[in-house]
C-alpha positions in Angstrom: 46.9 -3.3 -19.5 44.2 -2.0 -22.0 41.2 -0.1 -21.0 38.9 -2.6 -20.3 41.0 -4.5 -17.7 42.1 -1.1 -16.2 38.4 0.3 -15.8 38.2 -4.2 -14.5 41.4 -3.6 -11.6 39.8 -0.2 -10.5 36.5 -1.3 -9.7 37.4 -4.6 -7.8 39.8 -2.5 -6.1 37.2 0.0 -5.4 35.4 -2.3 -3.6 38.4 -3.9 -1.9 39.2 -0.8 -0.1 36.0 0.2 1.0 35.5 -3.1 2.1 32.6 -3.1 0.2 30.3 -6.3 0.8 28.1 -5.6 -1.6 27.6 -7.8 -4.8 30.9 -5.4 -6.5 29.7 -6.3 -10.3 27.0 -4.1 -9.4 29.0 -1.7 -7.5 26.8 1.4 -9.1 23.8 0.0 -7.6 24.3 -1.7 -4.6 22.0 -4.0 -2.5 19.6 -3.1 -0.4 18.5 -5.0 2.7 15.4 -6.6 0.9 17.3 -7.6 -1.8 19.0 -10.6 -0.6 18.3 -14.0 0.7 19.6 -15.7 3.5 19.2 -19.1 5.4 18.4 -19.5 8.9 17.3 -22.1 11.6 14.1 -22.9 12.5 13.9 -23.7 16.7 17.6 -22.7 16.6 17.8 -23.4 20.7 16.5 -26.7 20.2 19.1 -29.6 21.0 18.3 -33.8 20.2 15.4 -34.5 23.0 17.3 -37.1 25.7 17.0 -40.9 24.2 14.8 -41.9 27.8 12.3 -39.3 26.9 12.4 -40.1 23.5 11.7 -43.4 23.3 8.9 -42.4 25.8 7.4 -40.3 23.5 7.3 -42.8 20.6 5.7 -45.3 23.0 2.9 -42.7 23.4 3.6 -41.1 19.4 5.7 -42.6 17.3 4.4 -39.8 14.8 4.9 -36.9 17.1 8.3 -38.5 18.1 9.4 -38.3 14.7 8.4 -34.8 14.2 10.5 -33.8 16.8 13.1 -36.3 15.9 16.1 -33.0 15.5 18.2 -30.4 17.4 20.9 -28.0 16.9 24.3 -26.8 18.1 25.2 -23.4 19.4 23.5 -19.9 17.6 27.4 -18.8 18.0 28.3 -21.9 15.7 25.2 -21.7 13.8 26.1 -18.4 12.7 30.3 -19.1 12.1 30.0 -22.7 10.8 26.9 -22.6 8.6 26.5 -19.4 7.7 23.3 -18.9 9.3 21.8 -15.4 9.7 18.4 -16.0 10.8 17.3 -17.6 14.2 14.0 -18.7 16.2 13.1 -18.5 19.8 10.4 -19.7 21.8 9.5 -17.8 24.8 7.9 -18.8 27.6 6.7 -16.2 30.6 8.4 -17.2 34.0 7.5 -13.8 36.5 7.9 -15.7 39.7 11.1 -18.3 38.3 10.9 -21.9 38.5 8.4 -22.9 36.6 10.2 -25.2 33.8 12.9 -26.0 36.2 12.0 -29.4 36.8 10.0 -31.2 33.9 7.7 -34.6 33.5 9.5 -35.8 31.3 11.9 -37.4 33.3 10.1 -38.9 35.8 7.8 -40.2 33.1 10.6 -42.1 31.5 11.7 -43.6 34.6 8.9 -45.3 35.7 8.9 -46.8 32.1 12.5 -48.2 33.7 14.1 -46.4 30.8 18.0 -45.0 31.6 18.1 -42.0 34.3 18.4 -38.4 32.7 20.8 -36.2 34.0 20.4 -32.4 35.2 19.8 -30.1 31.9 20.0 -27.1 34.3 23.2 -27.5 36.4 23.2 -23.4 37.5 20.0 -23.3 38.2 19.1 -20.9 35.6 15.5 -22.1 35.4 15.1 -21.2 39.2 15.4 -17.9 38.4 12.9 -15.3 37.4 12.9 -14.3 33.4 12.1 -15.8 30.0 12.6 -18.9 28.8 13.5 -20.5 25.9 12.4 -24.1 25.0 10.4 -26.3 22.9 7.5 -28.3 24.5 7.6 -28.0 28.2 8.2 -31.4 29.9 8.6 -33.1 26.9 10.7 -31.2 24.5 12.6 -28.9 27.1 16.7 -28.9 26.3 17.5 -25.8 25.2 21.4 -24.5 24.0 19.9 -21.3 25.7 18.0 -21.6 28.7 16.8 -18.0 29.2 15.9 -15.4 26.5 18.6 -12.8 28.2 21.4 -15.9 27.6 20.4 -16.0 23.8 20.5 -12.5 23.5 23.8 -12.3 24.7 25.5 -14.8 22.9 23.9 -13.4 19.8 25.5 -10.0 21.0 28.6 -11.4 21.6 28.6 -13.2 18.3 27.5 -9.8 16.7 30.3 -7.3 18.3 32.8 -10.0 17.1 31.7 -9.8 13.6 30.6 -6.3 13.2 30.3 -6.4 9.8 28.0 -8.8 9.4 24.7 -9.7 7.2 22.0 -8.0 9.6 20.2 -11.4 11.5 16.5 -11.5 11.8 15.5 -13.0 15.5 12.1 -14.4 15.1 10.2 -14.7 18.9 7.2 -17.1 19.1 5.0 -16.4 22.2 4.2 -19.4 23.7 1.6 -20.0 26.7 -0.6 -23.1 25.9 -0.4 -26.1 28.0 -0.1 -29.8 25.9 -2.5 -30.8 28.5 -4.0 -30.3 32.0 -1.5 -33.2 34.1 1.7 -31.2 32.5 3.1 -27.3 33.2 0.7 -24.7 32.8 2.4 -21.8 31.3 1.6 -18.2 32.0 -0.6 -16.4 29.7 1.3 -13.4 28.4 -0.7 -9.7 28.8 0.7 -6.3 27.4 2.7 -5.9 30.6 4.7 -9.4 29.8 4.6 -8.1 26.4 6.6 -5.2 27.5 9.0 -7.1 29.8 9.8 -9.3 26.8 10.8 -5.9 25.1 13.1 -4.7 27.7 15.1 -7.6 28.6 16.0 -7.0 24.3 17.0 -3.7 25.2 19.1 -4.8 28.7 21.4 -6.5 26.0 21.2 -5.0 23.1 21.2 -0.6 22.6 18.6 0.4 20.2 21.7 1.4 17.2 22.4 -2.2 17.7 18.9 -2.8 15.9 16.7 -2.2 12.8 13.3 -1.2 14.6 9.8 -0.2 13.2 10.7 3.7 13.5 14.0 3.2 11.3 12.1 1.9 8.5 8.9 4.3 9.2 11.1 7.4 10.1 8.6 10.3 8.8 5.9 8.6 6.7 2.2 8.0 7.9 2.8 4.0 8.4 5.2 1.6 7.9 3.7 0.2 4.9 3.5 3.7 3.0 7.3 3.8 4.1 7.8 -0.2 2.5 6.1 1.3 -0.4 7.7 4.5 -1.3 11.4 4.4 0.4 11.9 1.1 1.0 14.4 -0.9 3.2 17.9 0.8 3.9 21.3 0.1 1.8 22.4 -3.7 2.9 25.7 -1.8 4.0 24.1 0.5 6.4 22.4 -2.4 8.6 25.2 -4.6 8.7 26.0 -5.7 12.2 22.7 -5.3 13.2 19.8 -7.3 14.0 16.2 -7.5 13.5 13.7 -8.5 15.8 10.1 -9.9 14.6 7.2 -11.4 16.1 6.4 -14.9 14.9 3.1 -15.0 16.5 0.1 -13.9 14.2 -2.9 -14.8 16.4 -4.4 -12.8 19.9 -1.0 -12.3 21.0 0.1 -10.2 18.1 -3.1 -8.7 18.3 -2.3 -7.5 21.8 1.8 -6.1 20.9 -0.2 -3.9 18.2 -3.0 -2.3 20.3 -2.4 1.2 20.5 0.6 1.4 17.8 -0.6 0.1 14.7 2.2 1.1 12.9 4.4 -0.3 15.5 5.3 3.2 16.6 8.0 3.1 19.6 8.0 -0.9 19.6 11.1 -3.1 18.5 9.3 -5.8 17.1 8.0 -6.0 13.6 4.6 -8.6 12.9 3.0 -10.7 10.4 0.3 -8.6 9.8 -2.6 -8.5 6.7 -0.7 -6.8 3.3 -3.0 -3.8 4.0 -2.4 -3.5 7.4 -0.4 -0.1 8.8 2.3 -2.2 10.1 3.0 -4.3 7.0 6.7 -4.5 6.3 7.4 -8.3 7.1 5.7 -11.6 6.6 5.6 -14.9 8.0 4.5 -17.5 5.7 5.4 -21.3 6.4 4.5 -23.1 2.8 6.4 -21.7 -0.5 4.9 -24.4 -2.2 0.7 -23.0 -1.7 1.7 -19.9 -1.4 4.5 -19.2 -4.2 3.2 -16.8 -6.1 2.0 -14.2 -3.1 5.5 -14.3 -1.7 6.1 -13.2 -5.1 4.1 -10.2 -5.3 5.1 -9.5 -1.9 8.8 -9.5 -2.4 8.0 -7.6 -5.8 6.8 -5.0 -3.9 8.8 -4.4 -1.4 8.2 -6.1 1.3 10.2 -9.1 3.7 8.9 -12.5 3.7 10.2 -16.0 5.8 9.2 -18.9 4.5 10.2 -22.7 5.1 12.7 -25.2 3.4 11.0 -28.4 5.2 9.6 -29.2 8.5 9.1 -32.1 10.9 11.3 -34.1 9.9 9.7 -35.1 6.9 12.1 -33.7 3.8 15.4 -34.7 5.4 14.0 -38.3 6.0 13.3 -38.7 1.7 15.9 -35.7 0.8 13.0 -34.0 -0.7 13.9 -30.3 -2.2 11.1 -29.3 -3.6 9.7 -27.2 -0.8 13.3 -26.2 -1.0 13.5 -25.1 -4.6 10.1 -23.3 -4.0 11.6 -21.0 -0.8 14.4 -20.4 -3.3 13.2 -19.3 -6.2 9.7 -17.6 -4.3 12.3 -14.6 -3.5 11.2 -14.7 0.4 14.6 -12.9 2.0 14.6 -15.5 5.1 14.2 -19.4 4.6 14.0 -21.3 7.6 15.5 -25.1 8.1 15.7 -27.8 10.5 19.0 -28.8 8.4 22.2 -26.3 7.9 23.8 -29.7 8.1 22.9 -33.3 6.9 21.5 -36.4 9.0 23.5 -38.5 6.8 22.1 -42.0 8.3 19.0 -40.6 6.3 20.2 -38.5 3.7 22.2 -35.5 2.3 19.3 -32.9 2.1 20.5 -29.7 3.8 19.8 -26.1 3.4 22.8 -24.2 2.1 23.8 -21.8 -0.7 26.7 -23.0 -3.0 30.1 -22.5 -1.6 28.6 -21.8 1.9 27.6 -18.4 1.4 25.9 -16.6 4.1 23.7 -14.9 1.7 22.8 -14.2 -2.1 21.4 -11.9 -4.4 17.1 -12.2 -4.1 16.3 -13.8 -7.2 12.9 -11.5 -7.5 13.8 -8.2 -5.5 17.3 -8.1 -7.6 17.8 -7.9 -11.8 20.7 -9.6 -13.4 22.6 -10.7 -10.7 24.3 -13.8 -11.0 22.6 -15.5 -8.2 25.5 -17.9 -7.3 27.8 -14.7 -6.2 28.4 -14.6 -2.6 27.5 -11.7 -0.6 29.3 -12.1 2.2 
């Protein structure tokens, strides 16, 4: 064996043995959170609306029903069969229990004569008091996880299972306006819901199981002058761990910051202005409009999620060029409605080549072959 092959065998067994996941051709400098990309879900609770309510909907919308026109399976097989390592909640408040335990929709379809629906909450979950996860009350209600508290604990189970795995980012979208004044009337949410929302996380979850605000600040004036100067940690000192951010960029966002503008002692991080004490991560929907600022925000340091498509609408046509936009933008998080095909309309799905859970960012990272797995 001459040199080169030697100095070849030693680093790939180098890597081997410390069970290095890292991208090992760059073993000398290796990846830091920031500088990879992964795909995710976007409504990852959401399951196919029942066909009754359905076809009640299109009778009302036939645009709207389209839009909604998708579901999932399970976050556990979401994250084991496809790879995915970013997910999407929406939470509703639900202090007294009971409140989205028994939807319209049902009844609404019935007296159209369409088929009976059955029970969607067998165990009564609903009744109880809590979060809740779901899409459109009444209308768009089925949920894989019925409660926040039973997504964060198959996510944790999922997790301890595969402790070594690319850190997941858990978006949580605030939800609390009605669709209209004859259907449930969800509970605004104040600092105190704010606050329960934050410890049912940590009733599942410890705080080493997550990367927080105060990890990434540690010692520096804000969170952005930490972004700016030390970054985000080594990729192999965050695996198994998760990252919660807050999807909402309007009053209630407002509200989760008031009196921690860096996010000081909170376990959420926010889509705030690039100026802002607080910026670290970004929410931003269209790759296509806003290309070249995800750009310079990933340039610099910073986390952004974007999305690969969105009501329907790519997967119908098998349209990638919102796709191929996420990509090559650099944002670390791309969102889909499609880890797997609807192949009565087309093959479009979101997925790296050779099912890789996650790549090398094509912006944040230099010379790295960007079809090389990182597993």
């Amino acid at each position: 064996m001459n040199t080169i092959m030697k100095l070849k065998y030693w680093a790939i067994m180098a890597c081997i043995s410390s069970l290095c996941p890292s991208v090992c051709s760059n073993a000398e400098q290796p990846l830091r959170f920031n500088q990879i990309q992964v795909i995710g879900t976007h409504n990852s609770y959401k399951m196919n609306i029942h066909p009754s309510v359905m076809e009640a909907l299109r009778q009302q919308s036939e645009s709207t029903a389209s839009s909604l026109d998708y579901g999932h399976v399970t976050l556990a097989r979401q994250f084991s069969e496809y790879g995915m390592r970013k997910i999407e909640l929406d939470v509703f408040a639900d202090p007294e229990g009971g409140l989205f335990a028994h939807p319209l929709g049902p009844g609404i379809a019935e007296e159209l004569g369409l088929p009976s629906i059955p029970e969607h909450d067998p165990h009564g979950l609903l009744e109880k008091s809590g979060f809740k996860v779901l899409h459109v009350p009444d209308i768009d209600y089925q949920s894989t996880v019925l409660t926040f508290v039973k997504a964060l604990q198959e996510v944790r189970e999922w997790s301890q299972k595969h402790s070594r795995h690319v850190p997941i980012l858990v978006m949580v979208e605030l939800k609390d306006s009605p669709i209209g004044p004859e259907y449930t009337q969800p509970v605004p949410f104040d600092r105190t819901l704010l606050m329960n929302l934050e410890a049912e996380i940590l009733s599942v979850f410890e705080t080493n199981d997550l990367i927080t605000p105060d990890d990434i600040r540690k010692n520096h004036a804000s969170l952005r002058e930490a972004i700016l100067t030390n970054g985000w940690p080594l990729l192999d000192e965050v695996r198994g761990q998760l990252m919660f951010a807050l999807d909402n960029t309007d009053a209630k966002r407002d509200l989760y910051l008031a009196g921690n503008d860096s996010l000081e002692g909170r376990l959420l991080f926010t889509s705030v202005d690039e100026g802002h004490p607080a910026a670290a991560w970004f929410k931003i929907n269209d790759p296509v409009l806003q290309f070249d600022r995800i750009q310079s925000l990933v340039r610099q340091g910073f986390m952004v999620r974007t999305r690969a498509d969105a009501d329907t609408v790519q997967a119908r046509i098998d349209d990638r060029s919102q796709l191929t936009k996420a990509l090559l933008s650099g944002a670390q998080f791309i969102s889909t409605d499609y880890p797997a095909p609807r192949t009565e309309w087309s093959s479009y799905a979101v997925r790296f080549k050779g099912g890789a859970v996650a790549r090398p960012n094509p912006v944040s990272t230099k010379n790295q072959d960007l079809d090389m797995e990182v597993e």
